[in-house]
C-alpha positions in Angstrom: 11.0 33.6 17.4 11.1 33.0 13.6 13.6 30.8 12.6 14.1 29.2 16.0 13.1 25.4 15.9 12.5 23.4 19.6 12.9 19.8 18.7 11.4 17.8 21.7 12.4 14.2 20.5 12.5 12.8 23.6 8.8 13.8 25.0 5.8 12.1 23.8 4.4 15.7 21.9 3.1 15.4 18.4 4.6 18.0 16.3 3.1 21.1 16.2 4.6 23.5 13.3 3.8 27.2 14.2 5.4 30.5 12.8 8.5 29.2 12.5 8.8 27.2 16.0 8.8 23.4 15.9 7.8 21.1 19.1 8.2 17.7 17.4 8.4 13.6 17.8 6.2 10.8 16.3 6.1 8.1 19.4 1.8 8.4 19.7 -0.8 6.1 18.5 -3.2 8.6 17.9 -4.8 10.6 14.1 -3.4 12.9 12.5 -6.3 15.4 10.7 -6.4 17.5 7.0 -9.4 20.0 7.3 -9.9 23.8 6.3 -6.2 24.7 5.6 -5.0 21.7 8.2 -3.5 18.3 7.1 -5.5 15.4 8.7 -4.6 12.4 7.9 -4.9 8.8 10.3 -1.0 7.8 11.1 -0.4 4.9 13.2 2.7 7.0 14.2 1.3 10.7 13.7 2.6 14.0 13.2 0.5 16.8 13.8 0.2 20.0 11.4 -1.5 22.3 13.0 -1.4 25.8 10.3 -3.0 28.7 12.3 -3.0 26.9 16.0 -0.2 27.9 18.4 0.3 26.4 21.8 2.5 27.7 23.7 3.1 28.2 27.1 0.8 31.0 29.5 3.7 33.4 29.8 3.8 34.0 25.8 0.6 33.3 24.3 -2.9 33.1 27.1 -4.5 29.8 27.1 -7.3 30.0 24.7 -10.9 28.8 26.0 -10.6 26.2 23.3 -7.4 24.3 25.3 -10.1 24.4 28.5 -13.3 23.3 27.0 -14.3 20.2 28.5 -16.2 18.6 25.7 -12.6 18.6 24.0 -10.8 16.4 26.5 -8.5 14.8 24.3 -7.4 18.0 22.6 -7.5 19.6 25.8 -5.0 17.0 27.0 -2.3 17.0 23.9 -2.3 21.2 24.1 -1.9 20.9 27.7 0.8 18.2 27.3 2.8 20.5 24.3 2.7 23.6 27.3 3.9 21.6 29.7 6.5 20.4 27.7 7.6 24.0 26.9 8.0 24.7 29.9 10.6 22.5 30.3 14.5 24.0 28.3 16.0 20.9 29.2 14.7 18.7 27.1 15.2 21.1 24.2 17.6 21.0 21.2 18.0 24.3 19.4 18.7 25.1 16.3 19.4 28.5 15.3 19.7 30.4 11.3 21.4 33.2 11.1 23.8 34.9 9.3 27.5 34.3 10.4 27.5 38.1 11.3 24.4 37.9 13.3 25.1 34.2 14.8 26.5 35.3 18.0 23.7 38.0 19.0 21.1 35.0 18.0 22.6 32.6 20.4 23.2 35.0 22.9 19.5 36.0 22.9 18.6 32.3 22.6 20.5 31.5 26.2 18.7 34.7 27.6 15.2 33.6 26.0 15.3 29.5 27.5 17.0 30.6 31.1 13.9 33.3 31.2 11.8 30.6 30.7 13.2 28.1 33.1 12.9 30.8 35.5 9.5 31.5 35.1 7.8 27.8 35.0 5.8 26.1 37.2 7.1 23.7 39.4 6.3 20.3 38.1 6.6 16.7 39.5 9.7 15.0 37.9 8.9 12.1 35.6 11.4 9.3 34.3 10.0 8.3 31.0 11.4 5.2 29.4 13.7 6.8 26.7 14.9 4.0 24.1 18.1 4.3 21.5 17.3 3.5 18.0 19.8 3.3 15.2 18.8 4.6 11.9 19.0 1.7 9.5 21.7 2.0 6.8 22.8 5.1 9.0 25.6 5.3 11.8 23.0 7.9 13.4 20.4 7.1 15.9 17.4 8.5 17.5 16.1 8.8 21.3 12.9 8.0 21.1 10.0 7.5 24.3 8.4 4.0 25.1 5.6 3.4 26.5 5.8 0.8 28.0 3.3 -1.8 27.2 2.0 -0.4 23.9 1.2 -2.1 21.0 -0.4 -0.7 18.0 -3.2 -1.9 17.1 -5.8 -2.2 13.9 -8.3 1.4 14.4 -11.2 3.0 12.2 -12.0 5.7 13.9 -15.0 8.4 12.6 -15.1 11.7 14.1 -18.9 13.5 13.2 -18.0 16.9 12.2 -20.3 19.8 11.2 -19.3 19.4 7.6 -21.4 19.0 4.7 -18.0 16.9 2.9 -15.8 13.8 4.2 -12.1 13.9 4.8 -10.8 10.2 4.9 -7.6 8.9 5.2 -5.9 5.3 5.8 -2.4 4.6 6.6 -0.6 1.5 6.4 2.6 0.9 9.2 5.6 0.1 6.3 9.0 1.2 6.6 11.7 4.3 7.6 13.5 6.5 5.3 16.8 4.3 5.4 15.0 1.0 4.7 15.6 -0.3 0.8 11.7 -0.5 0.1 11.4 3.4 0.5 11.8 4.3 -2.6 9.7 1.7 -4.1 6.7 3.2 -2.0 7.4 6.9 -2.5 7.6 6.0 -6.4 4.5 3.8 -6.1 2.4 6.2 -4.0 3.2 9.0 -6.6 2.3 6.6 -9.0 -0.9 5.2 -8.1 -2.0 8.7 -7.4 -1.9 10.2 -10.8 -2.7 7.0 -12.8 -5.3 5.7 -10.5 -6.6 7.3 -7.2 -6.9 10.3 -8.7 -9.4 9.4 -11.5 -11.1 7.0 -8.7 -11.5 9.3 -6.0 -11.8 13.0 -7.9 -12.8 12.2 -11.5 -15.8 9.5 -10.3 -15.9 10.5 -6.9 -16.0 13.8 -7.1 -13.9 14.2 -3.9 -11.6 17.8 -4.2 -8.6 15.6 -4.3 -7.1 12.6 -3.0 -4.2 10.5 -3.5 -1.2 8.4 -1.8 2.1 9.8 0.1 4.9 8.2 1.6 6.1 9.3 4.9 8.7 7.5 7.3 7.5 4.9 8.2 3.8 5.2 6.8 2.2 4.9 3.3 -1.1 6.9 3.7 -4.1 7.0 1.3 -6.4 10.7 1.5 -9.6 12.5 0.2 -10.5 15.3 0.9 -13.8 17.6 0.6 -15.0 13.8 -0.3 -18.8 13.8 -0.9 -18.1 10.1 0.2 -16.9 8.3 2.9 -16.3 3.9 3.3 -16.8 4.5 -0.6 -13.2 6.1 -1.0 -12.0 3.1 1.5 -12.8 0.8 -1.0 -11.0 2.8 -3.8 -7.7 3.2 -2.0 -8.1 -0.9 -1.8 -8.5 -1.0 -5.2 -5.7 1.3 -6.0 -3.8 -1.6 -3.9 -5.0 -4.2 -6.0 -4.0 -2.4 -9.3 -1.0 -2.1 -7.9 -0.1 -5.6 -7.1 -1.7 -6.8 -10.6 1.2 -4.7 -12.2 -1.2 -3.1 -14.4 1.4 0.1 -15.4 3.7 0.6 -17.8 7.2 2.1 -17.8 6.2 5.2 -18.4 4.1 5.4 -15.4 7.2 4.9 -13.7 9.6 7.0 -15.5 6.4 9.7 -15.1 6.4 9.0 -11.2 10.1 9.2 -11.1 10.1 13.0 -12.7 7.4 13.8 -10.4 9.6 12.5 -7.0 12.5 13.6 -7.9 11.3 17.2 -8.9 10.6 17.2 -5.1 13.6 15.5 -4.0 16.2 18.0 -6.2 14.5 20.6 -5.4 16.3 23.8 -3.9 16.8 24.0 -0.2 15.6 26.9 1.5 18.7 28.8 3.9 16.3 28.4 6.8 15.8 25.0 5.8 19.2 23.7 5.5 20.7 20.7 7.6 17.1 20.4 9.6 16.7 16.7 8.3 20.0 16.0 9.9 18.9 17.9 13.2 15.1 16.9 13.4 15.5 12.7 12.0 19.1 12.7 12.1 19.6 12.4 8.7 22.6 12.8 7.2 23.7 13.6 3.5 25.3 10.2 2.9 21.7 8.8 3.5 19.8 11.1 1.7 22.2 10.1 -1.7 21.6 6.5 -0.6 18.1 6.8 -0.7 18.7 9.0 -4.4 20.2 6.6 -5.7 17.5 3.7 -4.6 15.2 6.0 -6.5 16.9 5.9 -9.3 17.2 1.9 -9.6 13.2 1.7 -9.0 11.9 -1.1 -11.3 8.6 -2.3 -12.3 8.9 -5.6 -10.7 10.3 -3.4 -7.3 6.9 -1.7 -7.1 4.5 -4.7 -7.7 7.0 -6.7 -4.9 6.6 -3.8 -2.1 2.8 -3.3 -2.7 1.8 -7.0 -2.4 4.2 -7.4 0.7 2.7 -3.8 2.6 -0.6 -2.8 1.0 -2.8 -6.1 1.1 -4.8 -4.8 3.4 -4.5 -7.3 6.6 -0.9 -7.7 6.0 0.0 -4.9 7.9 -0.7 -2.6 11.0 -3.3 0.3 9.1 -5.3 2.7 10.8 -8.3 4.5 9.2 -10.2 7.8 10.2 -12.9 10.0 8.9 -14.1 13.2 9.8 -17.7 14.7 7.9 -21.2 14.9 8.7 -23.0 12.2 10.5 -23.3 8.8 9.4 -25.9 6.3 10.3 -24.3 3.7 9.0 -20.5 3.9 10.3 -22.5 4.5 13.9 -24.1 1.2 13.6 -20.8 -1.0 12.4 -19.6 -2.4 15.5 -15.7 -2.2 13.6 -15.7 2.0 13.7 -15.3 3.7 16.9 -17.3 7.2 16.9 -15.7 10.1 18.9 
């Protein structure tokens, strides 16, 4: 199945990434994790990473004990939830990689390989979720997206006691989407802050293995990771948001976090990888230039303006999560929930 990618946009999954097969969406209100080789990291609208896990449906891979163990039940239910949804060809988009040659034996195994499957499913009650239409902004594409109905996200600081001698600790603020003009501001400003500020705050005096900021769509998230601390780096990612909003950079901080985004952003596309951001976020290559181009015109005022408007803490919807050993002292603060 390498090279075959299941986009379930219309199911409320997280996105699993496994050996080539990709169940994805970002519609929950639930954390995202980076631990031993995974990415964990608390998203107000997650995506899950999960290197090394697969879940897939009984037929292909057995249910591992893991998926069944009780004291596990929200786990249990999401792995559950991404075989169900496997189970179900109708709800899938396919895209296929393959040479020209080879293009109509791929497809041709690809019908065989989903009407197997819908052949061999369980029978299942038919749901109606409530699927919404969302334009991309500055895009003439759009997005079918699941609401639940009723949900609003809330503030969370949730700490999950692991059997770790270290911390992992993430925040993440709700900002904007990839089409949105502040984008680029944040993805020049969380490059930014994280090699002329988090990085000396949360490695150099921390002594954390690494940590930083990242822009996402839709999310500006601060990390640590194999953090000896734990509320400690909380307070440095605010204070990374504070030097931010004083403006205390120069150009060449910018011009230095420019290089470094845009050695990302020109880099070369894999074959297997080409025209997935159009098929997985509806993306197309008019927006992509847009958003280049917004890059380019990144100024110093532009990244003091976007970081006092979505990182004073407060301001906007944030969610916060750490996993390590246990901690008296997050136990006893009513504002932490403990899992």
């Amino acid at each position: 199945m390498l090279g075959l990618v299941v986009s379930t946009s219309t199911l409320a999954v997280p996105t699993f990434t496994m050996l080539g097969l990709v169940v994805s969406t970002s519609t929950l209100a639930v954390p995202t994790f980076t631990m031993l080789g995974l990415v964990v990291s608390t998203l107000v609208v997650p995506t899950f990473t999960m290197l090394g896990l697969v879940v897939l449906w009984e037929r292909l891979f057995p249910a591992t004990s893991f998926m069944k163990d009780s004291s596990c039940p929200a786990a249990s239910d999401i792995f559950w939830g991404v075989a169900f949804t496997a189970h179900l060809p109708t709800k899938w988009r396919c895209a296929v990689n393959a040479t020209p040659q080879k293009m109509s034996d791929a497809a041709g195994q690809l019908e065989s390989f989903m009407k197997d499957v819908a052949g061999n499913r369980r029978s299942h009650k038919t749901t109606r979720p409530n699927i919404v239409k969302r334009p991309l902004e500055g895009s003439a594409a759009s997005r079918k997206l699941v609401s639940e109905v009723g949900f609003q996200p809330c503030q969370m600081k949730t700490f999950y006691p692991m059997p770790f001698p270290v911390n992992f600790v993430s925040e993440s603020v709700r900002t904007v989407p990839f089409t949105h003009a502040d984008h680029a501001s944040l993805s020049i400003l969380a490059r930014m802050m994280t090699a002329k500020y988090l990085h000396g705050e949360i490695r150099e005096k921390g002594g954390a293995y690494g940590g930083g900021a990242r822009m996402g769509s839709g999310l500006f998230s601060f990390y640590s990771y194999r953090d000896p601390n734990s509320v400690q780096t909380l307070s440095a990612f605010r204070r990374g948001a504070d030097w931010a909003r004083s403006g205390s950079f120069s150009q060449q901080d910018i011009d230095e976090a420019k290089l470094s985004v845009f050695s990302a952003v020109d880099a070369p596309v894999a074959p297997s990888d080409k025209g997935m951001g159009r098929f997985l976020n509806g993306l197309t290559d008019e927006a992509r230039q847009g958003h280049r181009e917004r890059l380019f015109a990144v100024s110093d005022k532009d990244l003091a303006d976007v970081a006092s408007r979505y990182l004073g803490f407060g301001q906007q919807i944030s969610g916060a999560a750490i996993l390590g050993p246990e901690n008296e002292g997050l136990k006893k603060d009513p504002s932490w929930i403990v899992k």
